[in-house]
Every structure is written in C-alpha cells, then in structure tokens.
NUBA-149042 format. One record per atom (N, C-alpha, C, CB): x, y, z; atom name. Coordinates in Angstrom, 3 decimals. Glycine has a CB too. Example, Ala and Ser with C-alpha at 12.3 -4.5 7.8 and 13.67 -1.06 7.14 Angstrom:
! NUBA-149042
13.190,-5.690,7.800,N
12.300,-4.500,7.800,CA
13.200,-3.300,7.800,C
11.308,-4.473,9.046,CB
12.850,-2.250,7.080,N
13.670,-1.060,7.140,CA
12.900,0.030,7.870,C
14.084,-0.598,5.725,CB
END
This chain:
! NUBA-149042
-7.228,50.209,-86.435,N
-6.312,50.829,-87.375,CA
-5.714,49.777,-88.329,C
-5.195,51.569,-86.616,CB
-5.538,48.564,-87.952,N
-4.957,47.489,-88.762,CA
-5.990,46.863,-90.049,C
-4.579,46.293,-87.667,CB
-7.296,46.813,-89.005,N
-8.559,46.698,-90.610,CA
-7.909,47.864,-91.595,C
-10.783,47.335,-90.175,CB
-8.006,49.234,-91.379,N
-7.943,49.924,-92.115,CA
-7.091,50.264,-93.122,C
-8.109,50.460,-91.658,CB
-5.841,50.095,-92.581,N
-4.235,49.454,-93.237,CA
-4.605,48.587,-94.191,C
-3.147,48.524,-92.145,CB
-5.418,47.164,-93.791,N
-5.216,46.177,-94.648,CA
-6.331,46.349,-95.992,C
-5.356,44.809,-93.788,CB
-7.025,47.433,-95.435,N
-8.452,47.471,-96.671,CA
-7.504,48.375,-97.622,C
-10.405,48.478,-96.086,CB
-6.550,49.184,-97.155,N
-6.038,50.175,-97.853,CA
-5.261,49.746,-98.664,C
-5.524,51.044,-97.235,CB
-4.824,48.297,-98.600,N
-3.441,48.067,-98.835,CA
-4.516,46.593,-100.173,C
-2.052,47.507,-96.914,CB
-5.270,45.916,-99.904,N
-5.707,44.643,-100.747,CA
-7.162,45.686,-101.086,C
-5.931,42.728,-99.698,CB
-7.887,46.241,-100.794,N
-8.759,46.614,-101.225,CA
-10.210,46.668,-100.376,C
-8.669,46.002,-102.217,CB
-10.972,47.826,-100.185,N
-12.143,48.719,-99.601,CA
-13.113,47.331,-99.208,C
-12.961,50.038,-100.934,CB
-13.370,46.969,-100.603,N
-14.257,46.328,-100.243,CA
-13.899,44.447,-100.035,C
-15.271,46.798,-101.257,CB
-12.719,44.298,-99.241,N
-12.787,43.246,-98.689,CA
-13.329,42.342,-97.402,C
-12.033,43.260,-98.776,CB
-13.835,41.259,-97.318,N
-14.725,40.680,-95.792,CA
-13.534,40.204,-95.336,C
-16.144,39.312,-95.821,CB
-13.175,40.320,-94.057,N
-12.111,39.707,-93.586,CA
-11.005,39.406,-93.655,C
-12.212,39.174,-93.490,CB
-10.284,40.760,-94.208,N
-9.145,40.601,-94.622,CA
-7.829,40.346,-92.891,C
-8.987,42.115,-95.744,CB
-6.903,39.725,-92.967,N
-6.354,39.716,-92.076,CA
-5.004,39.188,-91.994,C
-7.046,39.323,-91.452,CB
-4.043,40.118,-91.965,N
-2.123,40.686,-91.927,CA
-1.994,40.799,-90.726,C
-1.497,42.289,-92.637,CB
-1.172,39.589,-90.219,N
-0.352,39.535,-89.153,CA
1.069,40.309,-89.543,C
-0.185,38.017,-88.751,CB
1.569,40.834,-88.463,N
3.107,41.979,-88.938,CA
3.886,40.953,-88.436,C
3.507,43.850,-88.040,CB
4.974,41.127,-88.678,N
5.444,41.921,-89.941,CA
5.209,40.687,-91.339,C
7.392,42.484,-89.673,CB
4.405,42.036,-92.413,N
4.515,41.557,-93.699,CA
4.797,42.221,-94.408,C
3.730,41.092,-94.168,CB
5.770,42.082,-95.823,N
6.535,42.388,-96.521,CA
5.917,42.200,-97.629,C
7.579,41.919,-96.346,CB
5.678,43.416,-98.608,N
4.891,43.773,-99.749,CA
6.073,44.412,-100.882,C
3.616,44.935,-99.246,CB
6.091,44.038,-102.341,N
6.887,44.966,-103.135,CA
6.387,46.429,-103.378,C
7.064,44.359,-104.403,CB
5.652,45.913,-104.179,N
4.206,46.992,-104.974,CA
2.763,47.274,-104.083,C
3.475,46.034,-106.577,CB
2.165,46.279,-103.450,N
0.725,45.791,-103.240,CA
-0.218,45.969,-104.067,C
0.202,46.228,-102.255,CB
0.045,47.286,-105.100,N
-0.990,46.961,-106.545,CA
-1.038,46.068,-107.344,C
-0.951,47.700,-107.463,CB
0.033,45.437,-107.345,N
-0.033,44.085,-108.146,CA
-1.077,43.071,-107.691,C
1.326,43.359,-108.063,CB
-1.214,43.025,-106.265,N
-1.841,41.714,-105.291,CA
-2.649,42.012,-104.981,C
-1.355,41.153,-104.180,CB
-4.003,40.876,-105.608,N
-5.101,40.576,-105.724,CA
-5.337,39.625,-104.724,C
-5.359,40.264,-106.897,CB
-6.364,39.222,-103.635,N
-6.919,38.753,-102.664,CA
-7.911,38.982,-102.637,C
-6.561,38.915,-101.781,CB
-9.116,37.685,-102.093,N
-10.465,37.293,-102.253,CA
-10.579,37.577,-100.727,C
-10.846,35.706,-102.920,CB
-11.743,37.325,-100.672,N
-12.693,37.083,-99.529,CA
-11.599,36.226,-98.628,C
-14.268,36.182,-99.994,CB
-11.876,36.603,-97.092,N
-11.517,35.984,-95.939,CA
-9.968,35.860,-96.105,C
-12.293,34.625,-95.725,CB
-8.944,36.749,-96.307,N
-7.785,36.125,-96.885,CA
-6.969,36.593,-95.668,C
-7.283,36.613,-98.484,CB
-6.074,35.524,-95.168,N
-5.102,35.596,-93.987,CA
-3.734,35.296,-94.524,C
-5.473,34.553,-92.799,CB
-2.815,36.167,-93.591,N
-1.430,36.241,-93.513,CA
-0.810,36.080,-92.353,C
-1.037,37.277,-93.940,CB
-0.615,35.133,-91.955,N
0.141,35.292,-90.912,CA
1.772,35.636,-90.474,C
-0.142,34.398,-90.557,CB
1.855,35.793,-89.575,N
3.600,36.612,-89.164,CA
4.460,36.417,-90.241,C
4.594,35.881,-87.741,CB
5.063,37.219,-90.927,N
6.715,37.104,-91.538,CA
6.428,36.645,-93.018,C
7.873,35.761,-90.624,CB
5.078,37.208,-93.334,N
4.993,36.682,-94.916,CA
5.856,37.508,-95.783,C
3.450,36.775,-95.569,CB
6.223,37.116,-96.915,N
7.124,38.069,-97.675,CA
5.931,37.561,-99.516,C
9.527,37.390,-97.507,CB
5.447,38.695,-100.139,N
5.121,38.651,-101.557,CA
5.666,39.640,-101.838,C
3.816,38.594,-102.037,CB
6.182,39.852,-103.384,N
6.930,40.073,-104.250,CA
6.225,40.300,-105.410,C
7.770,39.215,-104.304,CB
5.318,41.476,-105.198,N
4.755,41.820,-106.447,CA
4.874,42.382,-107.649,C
4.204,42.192,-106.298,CB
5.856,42.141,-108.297,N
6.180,42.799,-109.068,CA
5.731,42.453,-110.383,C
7.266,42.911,-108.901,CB
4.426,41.375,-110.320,N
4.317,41.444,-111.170,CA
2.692,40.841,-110.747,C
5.414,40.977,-111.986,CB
1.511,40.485,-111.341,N
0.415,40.552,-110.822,CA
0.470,38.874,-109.935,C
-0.780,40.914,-112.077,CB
-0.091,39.128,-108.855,N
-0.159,37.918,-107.484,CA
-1.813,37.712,-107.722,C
0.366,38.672,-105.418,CB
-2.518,37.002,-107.826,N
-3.873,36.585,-107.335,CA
-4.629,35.528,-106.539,C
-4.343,36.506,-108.139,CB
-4.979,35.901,-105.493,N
-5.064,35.088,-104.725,CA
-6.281,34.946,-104.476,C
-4.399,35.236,-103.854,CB
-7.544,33.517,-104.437,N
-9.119,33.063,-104.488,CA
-9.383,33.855,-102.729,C
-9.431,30.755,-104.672,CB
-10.707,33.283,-102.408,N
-11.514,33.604,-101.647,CA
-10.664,32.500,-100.634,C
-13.111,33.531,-102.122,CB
-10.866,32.770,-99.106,N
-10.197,31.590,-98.535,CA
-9.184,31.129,-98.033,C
-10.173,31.027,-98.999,CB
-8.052,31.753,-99.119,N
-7.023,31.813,-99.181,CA
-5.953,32.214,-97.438,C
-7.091,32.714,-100.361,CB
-5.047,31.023,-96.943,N
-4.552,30.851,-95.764,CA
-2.853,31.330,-95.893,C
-4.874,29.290,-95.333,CB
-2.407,31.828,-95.732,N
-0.838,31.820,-95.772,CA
0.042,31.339,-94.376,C
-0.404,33.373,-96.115,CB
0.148,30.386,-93.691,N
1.105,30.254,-92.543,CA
1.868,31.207,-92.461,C
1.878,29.200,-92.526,CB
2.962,31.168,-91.251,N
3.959,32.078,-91.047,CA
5.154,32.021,-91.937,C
4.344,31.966,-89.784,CB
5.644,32.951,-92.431,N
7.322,32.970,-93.487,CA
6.897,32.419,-94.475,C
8.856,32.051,-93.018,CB
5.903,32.617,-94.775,N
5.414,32.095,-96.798,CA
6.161,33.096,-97.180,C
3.436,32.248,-97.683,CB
6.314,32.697,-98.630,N
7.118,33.686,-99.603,CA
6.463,33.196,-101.083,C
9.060,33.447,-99.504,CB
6.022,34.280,-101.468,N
5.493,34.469,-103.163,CA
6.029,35.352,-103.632,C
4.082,34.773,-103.541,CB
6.919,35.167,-104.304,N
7.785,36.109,-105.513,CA
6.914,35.788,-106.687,C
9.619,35.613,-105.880,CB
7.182,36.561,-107.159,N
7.144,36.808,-109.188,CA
7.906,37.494,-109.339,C
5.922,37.482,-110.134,CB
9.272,37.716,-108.723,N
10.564,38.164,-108.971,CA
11.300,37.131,-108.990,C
11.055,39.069,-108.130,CB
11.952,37.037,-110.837,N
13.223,35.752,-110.880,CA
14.386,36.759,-111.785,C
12.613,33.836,-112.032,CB
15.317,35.657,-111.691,N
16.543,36.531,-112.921,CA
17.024,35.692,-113.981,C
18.121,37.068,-112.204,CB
17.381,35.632,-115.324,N
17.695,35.228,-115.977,CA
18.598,33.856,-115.458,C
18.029,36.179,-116.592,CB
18.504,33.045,-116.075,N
19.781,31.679,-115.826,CA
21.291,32.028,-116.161,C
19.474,30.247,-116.965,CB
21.306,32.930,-116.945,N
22.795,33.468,-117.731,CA
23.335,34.184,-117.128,C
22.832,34.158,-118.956,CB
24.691,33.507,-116.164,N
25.239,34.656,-115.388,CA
25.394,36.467,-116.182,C
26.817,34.006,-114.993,CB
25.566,36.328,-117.358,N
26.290,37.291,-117.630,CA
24.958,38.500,-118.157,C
27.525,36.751,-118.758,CB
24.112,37.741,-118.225,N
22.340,39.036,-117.966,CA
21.957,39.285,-116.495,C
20.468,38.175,-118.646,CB
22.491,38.272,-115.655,N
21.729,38.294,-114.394,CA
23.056,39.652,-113.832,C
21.568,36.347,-113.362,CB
24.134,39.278,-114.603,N
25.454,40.530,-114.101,CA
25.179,41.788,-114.521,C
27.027,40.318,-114.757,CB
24.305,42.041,-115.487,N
24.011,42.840,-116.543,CA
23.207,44.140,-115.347,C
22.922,41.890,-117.941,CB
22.197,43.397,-114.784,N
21.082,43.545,-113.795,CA
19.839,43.522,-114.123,C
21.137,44.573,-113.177,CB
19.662,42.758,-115.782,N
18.533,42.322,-115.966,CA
17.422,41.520,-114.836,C
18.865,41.646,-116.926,CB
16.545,41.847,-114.849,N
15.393,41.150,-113.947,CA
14.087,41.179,-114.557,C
15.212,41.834,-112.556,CB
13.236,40.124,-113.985,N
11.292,40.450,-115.091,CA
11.019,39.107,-113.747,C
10.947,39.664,-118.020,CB
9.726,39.514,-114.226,N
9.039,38.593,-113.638,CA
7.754,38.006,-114.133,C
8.877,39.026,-112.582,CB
7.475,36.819,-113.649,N
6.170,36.094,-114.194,CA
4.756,36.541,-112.830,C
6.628,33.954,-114.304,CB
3.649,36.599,-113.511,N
2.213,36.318,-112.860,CA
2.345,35.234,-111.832,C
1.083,35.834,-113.975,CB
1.427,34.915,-110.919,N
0.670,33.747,-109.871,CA
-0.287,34.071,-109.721,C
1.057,33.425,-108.563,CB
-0.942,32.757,-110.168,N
-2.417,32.707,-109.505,CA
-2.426,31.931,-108.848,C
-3.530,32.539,-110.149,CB
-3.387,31.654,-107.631,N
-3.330,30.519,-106.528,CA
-5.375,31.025,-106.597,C
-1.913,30.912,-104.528,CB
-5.981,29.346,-106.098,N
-7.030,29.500,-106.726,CA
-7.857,29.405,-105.081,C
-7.292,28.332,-108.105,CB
-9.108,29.657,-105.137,N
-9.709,29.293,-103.861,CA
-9.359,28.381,-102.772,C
-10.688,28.937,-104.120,CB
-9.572,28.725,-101.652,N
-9.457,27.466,-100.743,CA
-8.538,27.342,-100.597,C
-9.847,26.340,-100.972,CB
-7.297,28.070,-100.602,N
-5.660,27.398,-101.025,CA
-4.795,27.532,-99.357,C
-4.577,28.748,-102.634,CB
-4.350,26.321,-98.803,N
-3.757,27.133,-97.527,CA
-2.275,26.756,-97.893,C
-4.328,26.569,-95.772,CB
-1.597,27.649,-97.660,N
-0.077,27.936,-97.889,CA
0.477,27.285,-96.560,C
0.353,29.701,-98.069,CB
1.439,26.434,-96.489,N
2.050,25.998,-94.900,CA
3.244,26.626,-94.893,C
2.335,24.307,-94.529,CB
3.578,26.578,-93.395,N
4.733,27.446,-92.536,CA
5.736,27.395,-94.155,C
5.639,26.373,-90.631,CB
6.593,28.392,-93.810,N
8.189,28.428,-94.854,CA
7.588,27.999,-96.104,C
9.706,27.153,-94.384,CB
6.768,28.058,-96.748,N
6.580,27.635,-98.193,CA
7.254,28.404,-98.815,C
5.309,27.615,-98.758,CB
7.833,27.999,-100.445,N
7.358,29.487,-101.254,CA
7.127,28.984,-102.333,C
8.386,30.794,-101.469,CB
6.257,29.749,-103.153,N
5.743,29.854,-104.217,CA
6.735,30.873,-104.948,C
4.327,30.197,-104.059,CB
7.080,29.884,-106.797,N
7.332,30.647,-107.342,CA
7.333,31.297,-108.477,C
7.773,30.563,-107.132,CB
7.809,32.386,-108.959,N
7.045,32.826,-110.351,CA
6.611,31.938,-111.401,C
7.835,33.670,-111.082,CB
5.612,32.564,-111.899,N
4.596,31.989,-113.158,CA
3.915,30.437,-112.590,C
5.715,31.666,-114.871,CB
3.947,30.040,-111.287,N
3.001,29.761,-110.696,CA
1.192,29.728,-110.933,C
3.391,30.373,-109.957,CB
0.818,28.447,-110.851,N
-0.897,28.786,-110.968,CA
-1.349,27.543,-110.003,C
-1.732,28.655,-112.889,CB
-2.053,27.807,-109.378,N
-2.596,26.701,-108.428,CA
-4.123,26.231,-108.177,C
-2.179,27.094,-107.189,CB
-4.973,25.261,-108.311,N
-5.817,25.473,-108.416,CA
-6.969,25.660,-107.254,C
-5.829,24.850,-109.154,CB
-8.204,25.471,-107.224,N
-8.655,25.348,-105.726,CA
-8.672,24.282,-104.567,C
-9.750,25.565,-105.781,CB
-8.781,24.583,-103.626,N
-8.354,23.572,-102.538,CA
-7.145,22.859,-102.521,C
-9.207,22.621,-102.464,CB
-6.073,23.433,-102.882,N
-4.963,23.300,-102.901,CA
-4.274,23.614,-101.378,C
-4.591,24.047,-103.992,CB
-3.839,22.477,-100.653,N
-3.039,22.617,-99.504,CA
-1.221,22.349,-99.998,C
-3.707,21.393,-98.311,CB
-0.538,23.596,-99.840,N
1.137,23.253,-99.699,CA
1.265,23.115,-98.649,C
2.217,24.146,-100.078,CB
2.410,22.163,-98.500,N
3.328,21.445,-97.139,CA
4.271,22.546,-96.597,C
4.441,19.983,-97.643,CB
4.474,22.624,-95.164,N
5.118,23.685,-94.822,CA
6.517,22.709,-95.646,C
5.043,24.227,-92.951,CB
7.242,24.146,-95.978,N
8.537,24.405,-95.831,CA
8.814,24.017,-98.049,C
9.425,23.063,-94.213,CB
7.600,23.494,-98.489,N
7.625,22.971,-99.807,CA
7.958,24.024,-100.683,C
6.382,22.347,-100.199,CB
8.489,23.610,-102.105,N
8.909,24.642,-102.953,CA
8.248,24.315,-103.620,C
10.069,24.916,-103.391,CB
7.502,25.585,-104.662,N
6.761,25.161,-105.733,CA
7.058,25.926,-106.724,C
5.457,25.119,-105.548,CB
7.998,24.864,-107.443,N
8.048,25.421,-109.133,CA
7.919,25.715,-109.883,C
8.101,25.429,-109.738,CB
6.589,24.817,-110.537,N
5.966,24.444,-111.647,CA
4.545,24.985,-111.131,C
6.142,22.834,-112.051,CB
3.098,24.870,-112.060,N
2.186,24.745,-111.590,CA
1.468,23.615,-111.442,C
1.758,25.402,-111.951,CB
0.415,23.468,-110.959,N
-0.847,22.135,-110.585,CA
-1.671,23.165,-110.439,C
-0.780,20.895,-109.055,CB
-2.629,23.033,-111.606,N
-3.782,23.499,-111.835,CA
-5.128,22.705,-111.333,C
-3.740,23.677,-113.136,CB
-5.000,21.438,-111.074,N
-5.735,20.906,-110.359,CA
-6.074,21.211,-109.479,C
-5.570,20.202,-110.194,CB
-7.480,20.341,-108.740,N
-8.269,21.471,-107.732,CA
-7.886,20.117,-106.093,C
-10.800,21.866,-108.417,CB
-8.051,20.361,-105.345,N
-8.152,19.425,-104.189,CA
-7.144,18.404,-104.380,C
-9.547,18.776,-104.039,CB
-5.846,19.028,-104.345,N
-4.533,18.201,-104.170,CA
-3.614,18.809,-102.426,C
-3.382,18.643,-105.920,CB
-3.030,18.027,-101.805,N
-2.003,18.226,-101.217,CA
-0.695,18.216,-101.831,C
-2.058,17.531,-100.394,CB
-0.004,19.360,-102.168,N
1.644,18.846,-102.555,CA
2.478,19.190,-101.455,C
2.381,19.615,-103.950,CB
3.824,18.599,-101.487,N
4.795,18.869,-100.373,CA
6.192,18.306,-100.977,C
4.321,18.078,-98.874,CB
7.539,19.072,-100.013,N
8.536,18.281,-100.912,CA
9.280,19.662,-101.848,C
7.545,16.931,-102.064,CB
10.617,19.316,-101.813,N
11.329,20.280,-102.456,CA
12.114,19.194,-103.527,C
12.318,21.263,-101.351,CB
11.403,19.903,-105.031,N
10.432,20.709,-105.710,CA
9.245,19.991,-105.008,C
10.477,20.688,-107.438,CB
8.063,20.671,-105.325,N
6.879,20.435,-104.728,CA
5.989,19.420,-105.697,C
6.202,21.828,-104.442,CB
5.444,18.367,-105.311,N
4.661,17.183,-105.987,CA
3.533,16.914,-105.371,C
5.357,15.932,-106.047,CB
2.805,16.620,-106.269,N
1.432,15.510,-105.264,CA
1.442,14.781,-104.660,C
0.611,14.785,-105.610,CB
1.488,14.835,-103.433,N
1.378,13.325,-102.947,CA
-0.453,12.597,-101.970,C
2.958,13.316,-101.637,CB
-0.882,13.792,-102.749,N
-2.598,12.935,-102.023,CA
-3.095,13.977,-102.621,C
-3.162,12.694,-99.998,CB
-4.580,13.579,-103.403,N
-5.788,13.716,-103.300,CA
-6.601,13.603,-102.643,C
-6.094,13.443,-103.741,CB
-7.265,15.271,-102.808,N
-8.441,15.154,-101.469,CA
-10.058,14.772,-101.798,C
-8.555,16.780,-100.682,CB
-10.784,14.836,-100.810,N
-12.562,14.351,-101.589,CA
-12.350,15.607,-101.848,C
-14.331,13.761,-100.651,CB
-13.625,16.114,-102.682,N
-14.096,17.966,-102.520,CA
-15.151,18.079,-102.026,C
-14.316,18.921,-103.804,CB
-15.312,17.233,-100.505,N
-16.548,18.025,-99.648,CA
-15.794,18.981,-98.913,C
-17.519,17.051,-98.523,CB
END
C-alpha cells in the first residue's frame, strides 16, 4: 500500500520510489523526483512552488526544502504577503540528517550536503561536498 501512496503522490511511472513516514508535503504537484528517490523519516518539502529533484536523489532524516519565504519588510511580511522561489537539486544529490534547502535553490549533480547545513545560495557545480551554516564548499569530489 505504501508503493502505491508513493506512485500516487511523485508519479505512476516511478522505479523505486521510497517515503519513510512521517513526511510532510505542501502541494506534491509541484514535486518532481527521478528515478530511485528516497526520503527518509521526518522530511518536510514545501511545495509551493516547483521542487525538482535528479535520479538518485537521497534525503536523510528531518531534511527540509521549502520554496516558501516572506518578504524582508516587516511591514509586507505583516501584510501576509508570501511567494516563493523554484529548486532544483540535480542527480546523485544526497541531502544529510537536519539539512535544509532553501528557496530559489539549484544544485548540481553529485552534490553531497552536510547534515544539519543550510543552503542559501546555489552551487551549480557538479561533485562538490558543502557543509556549514550558510552552506560552502569545502571538498571536491573525483566523478567516478
């Protein structure tokens, strides 16, 4: 019953899709997922605006991907203005424990985050480790 949930929920024709519970979805039409894509316990995405995620793709436990932010200006964010930006995260990408990713985000392939790292900005580059709040490079990988 849980295959069936999860084909229902990322899409029919996925290989190996696999949602550990509890996970926390806004929309799920927004969120796009490749081949072999895992979630493990207590993930939280925030689709509110389109999520895409490569083939491969790992999430540890308590990841968090928003594309829900609010204005910097107290007095819009009082208003109850809200929007949000896109993420893409690219093949190969494994997300570590407590990460989060955040809006307008792009990541490239073979991209490993450090548990517990924040990621701000993007790195479109392919076969980096970042870690670290805000989140930075700190190693390059081979790409075998």
């Amino acid at each position: 019953k849980r295959l069936l949930l999860t084909k229902q929920l990322l899409g029919k024709n996925l290989v190996n899709p696999v949602i550990e519970s509890p996970f926390h979805v806004d929309y799920g039409y927004n969120l796009k997922v490749g081949q072999n894509f895992y979630a493990n316990h207590g993930c939280t995405i925030l689709d509110c605006n389109q999520i895409e995620m490569g083939d491969n793709c790992l999430l540890a436990p308590h990841v968090v991907i928003s594309a829900a932010t609010h204005p910097l200006s107290a007095e819009e964010r009082l208003s109850g203005y809200e929007f949000a930006q896109p993420i893409h995260i690219g093949d190969n990408c494994w997300i570590g424990a407590n990460a989060t990713i955040n809006p307008g985000v792009t990541l490239g392939n073979n991209v490993i985050v450090g548990a517990g790292a924040v990621v701000t900005k993007s790195f479109p580059e392919d076969n980096i480790i970042l870690a670290g709040v805000p989140a930075k490079i700190i190693r390059k990988l081979d790409n075998k």
